[in-house]
C-alpha positions in Angstrom: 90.1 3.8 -38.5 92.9 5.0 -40.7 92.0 2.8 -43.8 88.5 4.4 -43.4 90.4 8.1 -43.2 92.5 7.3 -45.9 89.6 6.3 -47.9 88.0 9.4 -47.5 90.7 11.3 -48.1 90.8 9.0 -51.9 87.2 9.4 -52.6 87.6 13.5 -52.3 91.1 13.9 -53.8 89.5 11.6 -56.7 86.4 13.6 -56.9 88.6 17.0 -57.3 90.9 15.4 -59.6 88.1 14.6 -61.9 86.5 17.7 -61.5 89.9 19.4 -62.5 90.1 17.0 -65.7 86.5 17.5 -66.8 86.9 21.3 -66.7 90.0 21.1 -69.0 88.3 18.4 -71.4 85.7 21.0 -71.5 87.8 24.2 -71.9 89.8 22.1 -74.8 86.2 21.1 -76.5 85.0 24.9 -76.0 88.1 26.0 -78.0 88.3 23.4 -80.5 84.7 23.7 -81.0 84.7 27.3 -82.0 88.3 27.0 -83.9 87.2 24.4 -86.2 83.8 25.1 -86.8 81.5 22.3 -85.4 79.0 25.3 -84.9 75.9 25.9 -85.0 73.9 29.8 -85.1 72.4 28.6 -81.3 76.1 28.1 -80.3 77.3 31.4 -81.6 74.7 33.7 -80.7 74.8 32.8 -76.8 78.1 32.6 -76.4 79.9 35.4 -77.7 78.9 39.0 -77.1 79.2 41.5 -79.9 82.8 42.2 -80.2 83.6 38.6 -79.9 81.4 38.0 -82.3 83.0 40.9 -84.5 86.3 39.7 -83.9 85.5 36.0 -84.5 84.3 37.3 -88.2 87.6 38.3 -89.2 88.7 34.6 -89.0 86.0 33.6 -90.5 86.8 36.4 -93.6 90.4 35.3 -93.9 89.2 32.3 -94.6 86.6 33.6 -96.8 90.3 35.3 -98.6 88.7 38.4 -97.7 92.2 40.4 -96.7 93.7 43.6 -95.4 90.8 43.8 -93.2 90.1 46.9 -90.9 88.2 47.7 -88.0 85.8 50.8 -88.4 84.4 53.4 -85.7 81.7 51.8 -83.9 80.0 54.9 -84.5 80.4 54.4 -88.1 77.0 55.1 -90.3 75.7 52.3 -91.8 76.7 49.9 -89.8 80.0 49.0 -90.8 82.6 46.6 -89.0 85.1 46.0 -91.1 86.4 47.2 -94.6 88.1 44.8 -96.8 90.8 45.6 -99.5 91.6 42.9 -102.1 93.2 44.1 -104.8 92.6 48.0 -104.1 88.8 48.1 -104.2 87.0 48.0 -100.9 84.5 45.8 -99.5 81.7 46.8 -96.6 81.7 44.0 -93.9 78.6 44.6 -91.5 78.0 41.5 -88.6 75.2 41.3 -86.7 75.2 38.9 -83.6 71.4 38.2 -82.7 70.2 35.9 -80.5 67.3 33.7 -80.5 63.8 35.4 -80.1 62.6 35.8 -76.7 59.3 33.9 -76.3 57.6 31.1 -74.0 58.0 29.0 -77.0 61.6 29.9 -77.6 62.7 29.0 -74.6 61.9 25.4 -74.9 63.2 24.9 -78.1 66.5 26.5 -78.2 68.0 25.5 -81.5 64.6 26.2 -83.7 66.1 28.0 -87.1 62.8 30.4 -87.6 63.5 31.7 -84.0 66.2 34.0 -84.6 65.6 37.9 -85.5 65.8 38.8 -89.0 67.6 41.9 -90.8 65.2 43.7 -92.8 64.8 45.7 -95.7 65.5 49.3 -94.2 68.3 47.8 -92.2 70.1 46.4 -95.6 69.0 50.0 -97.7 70.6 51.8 -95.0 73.9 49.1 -95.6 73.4 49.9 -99.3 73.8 53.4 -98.9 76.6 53.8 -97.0 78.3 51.7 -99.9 76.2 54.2 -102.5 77.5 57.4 -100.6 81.4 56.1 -100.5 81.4 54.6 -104.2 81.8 51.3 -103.1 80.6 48.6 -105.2 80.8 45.6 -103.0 79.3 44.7 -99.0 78.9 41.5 -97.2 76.4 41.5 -94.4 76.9 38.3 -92.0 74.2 37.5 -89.1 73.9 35.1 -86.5 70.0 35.9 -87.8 68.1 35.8 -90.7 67.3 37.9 -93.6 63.5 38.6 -94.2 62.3 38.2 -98.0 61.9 41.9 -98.8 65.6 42.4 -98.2 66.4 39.1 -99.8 64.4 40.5 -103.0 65.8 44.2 -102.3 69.4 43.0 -103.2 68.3 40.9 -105.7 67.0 43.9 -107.4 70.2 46.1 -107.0 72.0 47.1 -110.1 74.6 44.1 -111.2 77.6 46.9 -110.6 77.0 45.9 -106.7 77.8 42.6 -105.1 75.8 42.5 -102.0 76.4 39.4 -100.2 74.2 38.1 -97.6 75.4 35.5 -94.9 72.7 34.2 -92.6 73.1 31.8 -89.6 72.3 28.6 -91.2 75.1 29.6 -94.3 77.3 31.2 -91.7 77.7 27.6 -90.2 77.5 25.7 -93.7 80.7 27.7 -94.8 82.5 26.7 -90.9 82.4 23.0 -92.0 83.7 23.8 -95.3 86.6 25.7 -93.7 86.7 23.1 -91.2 86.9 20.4 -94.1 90.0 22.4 -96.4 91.6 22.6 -92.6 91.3 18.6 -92.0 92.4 18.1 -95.8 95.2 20.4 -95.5 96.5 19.3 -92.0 96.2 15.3 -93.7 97.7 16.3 -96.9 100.9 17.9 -95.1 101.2 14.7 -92.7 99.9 16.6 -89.8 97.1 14.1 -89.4 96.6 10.5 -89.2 
């Protein structure tokens, strides 16, 4: 009777100890996975909400050497996060976190890259003017989303004394690994690794 009772008392105190050790192999993964950039758009856009997402950009700017970076008003026109000030001149930052479309289809295929809502034209020429209106000659619009083609071919068209730069969710996460990469390289390089 007591080798049974002490069994028991194993089999749950081994069942909450590896409980207790997945959940902080899975915390550790969650942080690392967002830290070094083994991302993808899916992974951002459902688990971050907007701020997070905002705030989340500006490590992704620094490492972009996009410095001096400021929050703006929420209620700023234009839709404006951050503004960015290398070397005196100003950059508009706008980021917009957008999850995947909601549709039958959708929901079975969660990691689709045409499922995701796209910025559009109107969206961007309201960006643009903001920049026109404050003299600012340079923006950088990143989305968990996609851009349609008319505002694809609306910066395109833009005078060359702007620098509009679009970031969409698939380049969002092709510019993580390359972060992630100079970050392995760097950590090697300085004996931090390996």
């Amino acid at each position: 009777m007591t080798a049974l009772l002490v069994f028991v008392l194993v089999l749950i105190f081994s069942s909450k100890l590896v409980k207790f050790i997945e959940n902080k192999i899975n915390s550790k993964f969650n942080s690392e996975y967002v830290k070094y950039g083994f991302l993808s758009r899916y992974y951002l856009s459902s688990r971050f909400t907007d701020r997070e997402f905002q705030e989340w950009c500006k490590y992704f700017l620094k490492n972009m050497h996009y410095r001096n970076l400021k929050n703006v008003s929420e209620n700023f026109e234009g839709g404006i996060s951050f503004i960015s000030t290398n070397n005196k001149n100003p950059t508009y930052i706008s980021t917009r976190l957008y999850q995947l479309k909601d549709s039958e289809k959708n929901k079975q295929k969660k990691n689709v890259d045409d499922s995701y809502k796209a910025i559009g034209r109107p969206e961007v020429q309201k960006f643009v003017g903001a920049l026109v209106h404050d003299r600012v000659k340079s923006g950088v619009i990143i989305t968990t989303g996609d851009f349609t083609k008319e505002a694809i071919e609306y910066v395109r068209s833009l005078s060359k004394d702007y620098l509009i730069v679009l970031i969409d969710g698939a380049a969002l996460t092709k510019e993580l690994r390359k972060i992630r990469k100079r970050e392995i390289t760097s950590r090697v390089a300085s004996g931090l690794i390996g």
